[in-house]
MARDRENFI-711712 format. One record per atom (N, C-alpha, C, O, CB): x, y, z; residue number from 1; residue in one letter; atom name. Coordinates in Angstrom, 3 decimals. Glycine has a CB too. Layout:
<nodes>
X,Y,Z,NUM,A,CA
...
</nodes>
This chain:
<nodes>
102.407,91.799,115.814,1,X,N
101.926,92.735,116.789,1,X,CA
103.009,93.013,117.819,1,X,C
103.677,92.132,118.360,1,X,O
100.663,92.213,117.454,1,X,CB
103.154,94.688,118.103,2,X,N
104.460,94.147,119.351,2,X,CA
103.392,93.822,120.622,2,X,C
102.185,93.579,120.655,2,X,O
105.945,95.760,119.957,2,X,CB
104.419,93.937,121.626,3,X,N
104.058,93.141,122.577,3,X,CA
104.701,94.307,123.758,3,X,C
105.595,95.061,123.376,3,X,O
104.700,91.453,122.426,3,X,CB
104.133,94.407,125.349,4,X,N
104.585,94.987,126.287,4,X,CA
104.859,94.525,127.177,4,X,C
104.093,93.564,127.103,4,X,O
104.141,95.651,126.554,4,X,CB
105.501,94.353,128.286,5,X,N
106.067,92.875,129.493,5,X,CA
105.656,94.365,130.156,5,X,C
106.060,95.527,130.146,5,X,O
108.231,91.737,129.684,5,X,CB
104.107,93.190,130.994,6,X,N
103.237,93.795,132.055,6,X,CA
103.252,93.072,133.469,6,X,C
103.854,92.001,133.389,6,X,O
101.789,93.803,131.532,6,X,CB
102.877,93.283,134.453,7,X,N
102.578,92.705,135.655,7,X,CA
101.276,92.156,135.981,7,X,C
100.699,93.045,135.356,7,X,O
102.837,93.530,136.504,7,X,CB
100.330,91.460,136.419,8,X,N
99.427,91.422,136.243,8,X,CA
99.087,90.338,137.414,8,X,C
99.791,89.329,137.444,8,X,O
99.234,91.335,134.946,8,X,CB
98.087,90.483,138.344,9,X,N
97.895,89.628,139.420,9,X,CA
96.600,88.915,139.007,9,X,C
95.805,89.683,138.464,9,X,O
97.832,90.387,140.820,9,X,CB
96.172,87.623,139.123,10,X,N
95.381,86.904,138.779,10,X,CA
94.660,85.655,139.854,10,X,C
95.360,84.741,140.292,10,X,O
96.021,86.530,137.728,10,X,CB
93.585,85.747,140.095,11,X,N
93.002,84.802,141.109,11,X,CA
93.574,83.737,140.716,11,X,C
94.079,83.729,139.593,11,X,O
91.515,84.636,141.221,11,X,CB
93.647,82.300,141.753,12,X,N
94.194,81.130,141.526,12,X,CA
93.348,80.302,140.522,12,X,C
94.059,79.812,139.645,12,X,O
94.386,80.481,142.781,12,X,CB
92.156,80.037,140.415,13,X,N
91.454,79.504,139.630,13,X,CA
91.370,80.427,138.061,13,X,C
90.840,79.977,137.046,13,X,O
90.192,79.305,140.435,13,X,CB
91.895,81.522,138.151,14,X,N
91.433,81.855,136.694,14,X,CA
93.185,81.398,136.418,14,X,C
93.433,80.517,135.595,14,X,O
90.666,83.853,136.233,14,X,CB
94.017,81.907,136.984,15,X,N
95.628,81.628,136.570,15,X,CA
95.567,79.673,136.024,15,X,C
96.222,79.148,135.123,15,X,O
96.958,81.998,138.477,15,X,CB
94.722,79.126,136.800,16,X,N
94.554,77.668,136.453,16,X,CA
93.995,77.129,135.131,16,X,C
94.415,76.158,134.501,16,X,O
93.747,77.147,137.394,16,X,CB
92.804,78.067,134.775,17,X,N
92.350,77.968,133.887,17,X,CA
92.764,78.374,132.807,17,X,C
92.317,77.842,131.791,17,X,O
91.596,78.193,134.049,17,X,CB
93.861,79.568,132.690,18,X,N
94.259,79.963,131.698,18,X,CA
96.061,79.415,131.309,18,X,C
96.751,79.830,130.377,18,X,O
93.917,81.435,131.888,18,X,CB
96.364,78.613,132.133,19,X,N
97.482,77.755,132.474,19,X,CA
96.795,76.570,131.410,19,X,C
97.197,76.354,130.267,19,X,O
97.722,77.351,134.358,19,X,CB
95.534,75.794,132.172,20,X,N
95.235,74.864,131.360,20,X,CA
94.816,75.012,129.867,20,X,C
95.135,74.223,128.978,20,X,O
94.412,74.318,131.958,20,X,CB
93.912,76.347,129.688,21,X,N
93.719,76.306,128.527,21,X,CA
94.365,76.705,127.416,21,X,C
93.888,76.691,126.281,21,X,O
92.964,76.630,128.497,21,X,CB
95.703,77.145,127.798,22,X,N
97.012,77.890,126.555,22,X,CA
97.956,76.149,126.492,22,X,C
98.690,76.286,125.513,22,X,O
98.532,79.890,127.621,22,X,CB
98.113,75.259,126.857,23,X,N
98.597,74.055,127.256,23,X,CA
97.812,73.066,126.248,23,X,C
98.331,72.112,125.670,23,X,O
98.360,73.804,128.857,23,X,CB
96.093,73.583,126.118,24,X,N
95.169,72.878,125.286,24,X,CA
95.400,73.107,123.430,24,X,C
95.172,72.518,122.374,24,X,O
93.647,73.465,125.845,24,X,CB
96.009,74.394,123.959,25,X,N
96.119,75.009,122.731,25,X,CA
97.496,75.136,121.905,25,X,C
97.774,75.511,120.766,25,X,O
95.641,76.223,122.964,25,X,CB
98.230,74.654,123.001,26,X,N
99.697,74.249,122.370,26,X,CA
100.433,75.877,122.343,26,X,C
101.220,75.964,121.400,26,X,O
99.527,73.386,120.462,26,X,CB
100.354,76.890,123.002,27,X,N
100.216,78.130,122.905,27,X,CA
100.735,78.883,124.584,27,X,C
99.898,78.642,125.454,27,X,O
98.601,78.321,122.379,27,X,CB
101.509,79.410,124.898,28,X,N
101.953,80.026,126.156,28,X,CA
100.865,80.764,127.214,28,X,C
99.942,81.303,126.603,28,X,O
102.955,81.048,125.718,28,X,CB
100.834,80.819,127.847,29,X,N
99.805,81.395,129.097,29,X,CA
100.007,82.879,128.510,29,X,C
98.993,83.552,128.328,29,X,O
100.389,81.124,131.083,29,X,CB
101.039,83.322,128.262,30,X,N
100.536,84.764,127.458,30,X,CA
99.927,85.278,126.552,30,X,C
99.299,86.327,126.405,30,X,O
101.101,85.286,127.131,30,X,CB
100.392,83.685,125.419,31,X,N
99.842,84.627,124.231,31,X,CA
98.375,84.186,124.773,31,X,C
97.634,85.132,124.508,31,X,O
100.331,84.210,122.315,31,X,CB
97.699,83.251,125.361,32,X,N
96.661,83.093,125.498,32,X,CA
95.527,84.071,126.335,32,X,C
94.340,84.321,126.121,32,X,O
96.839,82.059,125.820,32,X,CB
96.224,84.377,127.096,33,X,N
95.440,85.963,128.129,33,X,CA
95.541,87.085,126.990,33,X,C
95.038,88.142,127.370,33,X,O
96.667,86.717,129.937,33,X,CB
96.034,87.126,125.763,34,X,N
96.445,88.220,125.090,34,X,CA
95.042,87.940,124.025,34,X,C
94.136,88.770,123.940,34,X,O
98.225,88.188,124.455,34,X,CB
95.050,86.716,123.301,35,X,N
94.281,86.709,123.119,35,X,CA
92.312,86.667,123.265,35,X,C
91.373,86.921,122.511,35,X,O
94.914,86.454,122.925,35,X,CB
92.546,86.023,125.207,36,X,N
91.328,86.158,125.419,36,X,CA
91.086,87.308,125.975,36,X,C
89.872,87.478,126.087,36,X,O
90.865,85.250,126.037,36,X,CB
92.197,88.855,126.684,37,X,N
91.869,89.747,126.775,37,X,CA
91.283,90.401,125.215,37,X,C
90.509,91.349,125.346,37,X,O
92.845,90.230,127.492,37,X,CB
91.581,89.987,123.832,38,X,N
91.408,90.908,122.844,38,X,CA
89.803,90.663,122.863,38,X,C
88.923,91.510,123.013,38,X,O
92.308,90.638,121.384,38,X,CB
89.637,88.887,122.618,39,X,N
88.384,88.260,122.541,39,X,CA
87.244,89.236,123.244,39,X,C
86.270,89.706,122.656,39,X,O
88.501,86.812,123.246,39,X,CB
87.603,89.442,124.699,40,X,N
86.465,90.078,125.423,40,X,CA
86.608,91.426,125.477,40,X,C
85.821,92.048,126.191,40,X,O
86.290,89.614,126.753,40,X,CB
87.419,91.991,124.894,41,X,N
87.156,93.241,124.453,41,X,CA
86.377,93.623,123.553,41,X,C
85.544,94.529,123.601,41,X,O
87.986,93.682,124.181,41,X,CB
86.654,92.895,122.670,42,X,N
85.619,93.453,120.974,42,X,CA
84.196,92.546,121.497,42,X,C
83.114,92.917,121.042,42,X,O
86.529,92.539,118.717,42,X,CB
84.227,91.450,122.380,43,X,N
82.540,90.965,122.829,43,X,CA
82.255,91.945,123.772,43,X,C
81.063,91.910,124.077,43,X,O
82.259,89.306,123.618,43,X,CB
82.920,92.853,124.383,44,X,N
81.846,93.641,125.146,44,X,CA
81.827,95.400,124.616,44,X,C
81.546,96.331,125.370,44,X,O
82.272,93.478,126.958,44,X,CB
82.134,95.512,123.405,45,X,N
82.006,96.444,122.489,45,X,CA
83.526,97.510,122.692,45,X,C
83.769,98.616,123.173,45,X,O
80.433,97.194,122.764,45,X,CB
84.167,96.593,122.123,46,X,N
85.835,97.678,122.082,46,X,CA
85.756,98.682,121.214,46,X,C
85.326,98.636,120.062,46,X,O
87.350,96.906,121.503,46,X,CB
86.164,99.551,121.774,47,X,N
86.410,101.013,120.905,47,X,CA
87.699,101.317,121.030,47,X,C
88.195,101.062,122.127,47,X,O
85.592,102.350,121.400,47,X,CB
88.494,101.869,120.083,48,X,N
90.124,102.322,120.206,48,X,CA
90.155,103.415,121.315,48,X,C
89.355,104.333,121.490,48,X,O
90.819,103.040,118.646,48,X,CB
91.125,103.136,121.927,49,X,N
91.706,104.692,122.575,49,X,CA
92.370,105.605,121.788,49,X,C
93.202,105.367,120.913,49,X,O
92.733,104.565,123.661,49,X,CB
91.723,107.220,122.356,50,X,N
92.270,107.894,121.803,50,X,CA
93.738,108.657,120.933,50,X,C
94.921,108.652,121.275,50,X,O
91.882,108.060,122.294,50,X,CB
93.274,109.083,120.087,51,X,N
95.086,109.092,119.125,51,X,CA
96.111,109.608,120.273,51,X,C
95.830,110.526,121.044,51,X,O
95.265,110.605,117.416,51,X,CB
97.258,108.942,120.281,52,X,N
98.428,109.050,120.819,52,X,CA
99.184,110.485,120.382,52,X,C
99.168,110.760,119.182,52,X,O
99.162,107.800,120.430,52,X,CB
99.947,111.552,121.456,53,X,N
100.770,112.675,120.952,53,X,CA
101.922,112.144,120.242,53,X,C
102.760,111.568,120.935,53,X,O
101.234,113.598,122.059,53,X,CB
102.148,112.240,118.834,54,X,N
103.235,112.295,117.686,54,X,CA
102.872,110.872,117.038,54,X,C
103.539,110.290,116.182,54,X,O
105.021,112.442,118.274,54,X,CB
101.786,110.475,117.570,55,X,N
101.861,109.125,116.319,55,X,CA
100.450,109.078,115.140,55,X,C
99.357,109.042,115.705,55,X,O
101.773,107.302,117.358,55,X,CB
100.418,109.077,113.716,56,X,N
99.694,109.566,112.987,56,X,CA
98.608,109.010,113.115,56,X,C
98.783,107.959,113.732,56,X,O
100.069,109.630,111.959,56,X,CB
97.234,109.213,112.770,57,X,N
96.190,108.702,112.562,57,X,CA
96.245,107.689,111.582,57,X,C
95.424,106.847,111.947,57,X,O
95.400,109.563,112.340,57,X,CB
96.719,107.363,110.649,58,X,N
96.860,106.235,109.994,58,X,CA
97.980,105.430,110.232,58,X,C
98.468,104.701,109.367,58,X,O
96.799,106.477,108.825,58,X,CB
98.406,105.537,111.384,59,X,N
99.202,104.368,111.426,59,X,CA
98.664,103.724,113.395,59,X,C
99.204,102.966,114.201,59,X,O
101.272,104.979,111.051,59,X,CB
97.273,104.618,113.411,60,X,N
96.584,104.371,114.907,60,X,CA
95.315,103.630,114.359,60,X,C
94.662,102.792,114.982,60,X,O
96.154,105.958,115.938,60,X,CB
95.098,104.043,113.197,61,X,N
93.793,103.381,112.460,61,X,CA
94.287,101.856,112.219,61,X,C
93.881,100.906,112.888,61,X,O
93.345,104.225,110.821,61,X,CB
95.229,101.765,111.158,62,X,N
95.901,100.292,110.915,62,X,CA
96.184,99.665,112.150,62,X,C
95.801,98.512,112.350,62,X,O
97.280,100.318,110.113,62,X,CB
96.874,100.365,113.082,63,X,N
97.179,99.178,114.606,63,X,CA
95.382,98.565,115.321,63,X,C
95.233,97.501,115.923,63,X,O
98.272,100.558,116.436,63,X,CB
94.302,99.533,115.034,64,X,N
93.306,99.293,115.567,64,X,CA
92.800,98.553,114.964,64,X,C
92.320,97.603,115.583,64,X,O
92.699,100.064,115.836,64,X,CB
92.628,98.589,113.383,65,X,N
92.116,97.641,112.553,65,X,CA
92.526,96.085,112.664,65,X,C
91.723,95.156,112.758,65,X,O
92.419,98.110,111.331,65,X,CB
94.384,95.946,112.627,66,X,N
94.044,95.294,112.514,66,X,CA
94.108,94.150,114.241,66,X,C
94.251,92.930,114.163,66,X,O
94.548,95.204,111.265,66,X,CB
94.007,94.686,115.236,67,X,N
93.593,94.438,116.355,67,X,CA
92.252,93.700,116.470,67,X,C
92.144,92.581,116.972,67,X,O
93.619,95.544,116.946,67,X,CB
91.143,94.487,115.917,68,X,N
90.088,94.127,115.927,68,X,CA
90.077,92.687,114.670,68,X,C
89.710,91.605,115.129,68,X,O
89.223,95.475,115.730,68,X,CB
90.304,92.716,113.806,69,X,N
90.105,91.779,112.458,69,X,CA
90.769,90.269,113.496,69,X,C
90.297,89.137,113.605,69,X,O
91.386,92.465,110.595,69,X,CB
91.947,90.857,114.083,70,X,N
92.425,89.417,115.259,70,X,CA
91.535,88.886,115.978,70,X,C
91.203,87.701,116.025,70,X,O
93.417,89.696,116.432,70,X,CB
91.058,89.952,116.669,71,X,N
89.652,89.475,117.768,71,X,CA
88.969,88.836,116.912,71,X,C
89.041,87.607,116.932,71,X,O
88.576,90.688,118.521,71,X,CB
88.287,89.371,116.123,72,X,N
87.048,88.305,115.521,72,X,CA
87.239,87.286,114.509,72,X,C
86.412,86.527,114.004,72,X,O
85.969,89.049,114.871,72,X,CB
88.669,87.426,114.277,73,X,N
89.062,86.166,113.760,73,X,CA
88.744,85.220,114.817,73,X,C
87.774,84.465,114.876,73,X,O
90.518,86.109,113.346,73,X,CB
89.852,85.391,115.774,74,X,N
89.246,84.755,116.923,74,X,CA
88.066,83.789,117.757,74,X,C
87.909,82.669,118.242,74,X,O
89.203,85.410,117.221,74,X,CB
87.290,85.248,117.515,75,X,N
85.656,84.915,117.869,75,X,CA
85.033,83.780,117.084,75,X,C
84.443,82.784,117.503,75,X,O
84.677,86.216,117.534,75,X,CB
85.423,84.333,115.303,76,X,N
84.831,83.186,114.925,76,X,CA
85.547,81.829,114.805,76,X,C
84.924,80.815,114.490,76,X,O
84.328,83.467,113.828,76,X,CB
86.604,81.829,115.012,77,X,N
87.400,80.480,115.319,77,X,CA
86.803,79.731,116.566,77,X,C
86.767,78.501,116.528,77,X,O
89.020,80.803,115.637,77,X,CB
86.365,80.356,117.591,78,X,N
85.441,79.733,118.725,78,X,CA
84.575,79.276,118.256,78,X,C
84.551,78.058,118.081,78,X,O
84.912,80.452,119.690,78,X,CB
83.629,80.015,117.910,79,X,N
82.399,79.649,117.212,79,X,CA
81.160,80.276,117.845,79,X,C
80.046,80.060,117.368,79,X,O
82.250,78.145,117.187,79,X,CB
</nodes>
């Protein structure tokens, strides 16, 4: 998946929690917000954004697909 270097401000207790829980997981504080931003996207009903100017519908379908198939891999790896 690529990846984008964002800014992002975070209360002290959630930065703690997500410090501790990427640490639990043997896994970086990024990829871990990356993944629990995907997680609570597809749990609170993710829909793709609209097609991008010059990039094809099948190659916006495949990035969405397989976005989502991550999330609920995910999901069901939680349980």
């Amino acid at each position: 998946m690529a990846t984008r270097k964002v800014t992002l401000s975070l209360d002290t207790a959630a930065l703690d929690y997500a410090e501790r829980a990427a640490k639990a997981h043997g896994i970086s504080v990024s990829s871990w917000l990356s993944k629990a931003a995907r997680r609570e996207a597809v749990r609170t009903g993710y829909h793709p954004a609209p097609a991008k100017a010059g990039a094809s519908i099948e190659a916006l379908a495949e990035s969405d697909e397989a976005e989502l198939a991550a999330a609920e891999e995910d999901l069901r790896a939680q349980g």
